[in-house]
Steps between C-alpha positions, in 0.01 A plus 500: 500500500352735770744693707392722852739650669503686843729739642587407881674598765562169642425147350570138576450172310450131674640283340235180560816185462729618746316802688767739493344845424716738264458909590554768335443884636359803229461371155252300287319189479441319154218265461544360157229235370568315221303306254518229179640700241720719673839565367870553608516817293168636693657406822818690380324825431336520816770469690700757318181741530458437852835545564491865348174587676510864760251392721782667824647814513862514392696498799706803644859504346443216291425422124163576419 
């Protein structure tokens, strides 16, 4: 499993069946690849340690 991810401050993804484009404004993007072998449990951890990643400032006011 390879993982890159890039902060942005605006993104959008085509979808290619139905062409409706889906946008988001500051965050990240997440390109996972995949291979034989892979497992659920793999998949699981790298969500949860993406998900706890600081790669943006903590916002003013708000949890950190």
């Amino acid at each position: 499993m390879k993982i890159v991810i890039q902060r942005v401050s605006s993104a959008s993804v085509k979808n290619n069946v139905t062409g409706e484009a889906r946008k988001i404004g500051r965050g990240a993007v997440v390109l996972t690849g995949f291979r034989r072998g892979d497992s659920r449990d793999k998949a699981d951890y790298m969500a949860e340690k993406i998900s706890n990643l600081r790669i943006f400032p903590p916002e003013e006011g708000g949890a950190d």
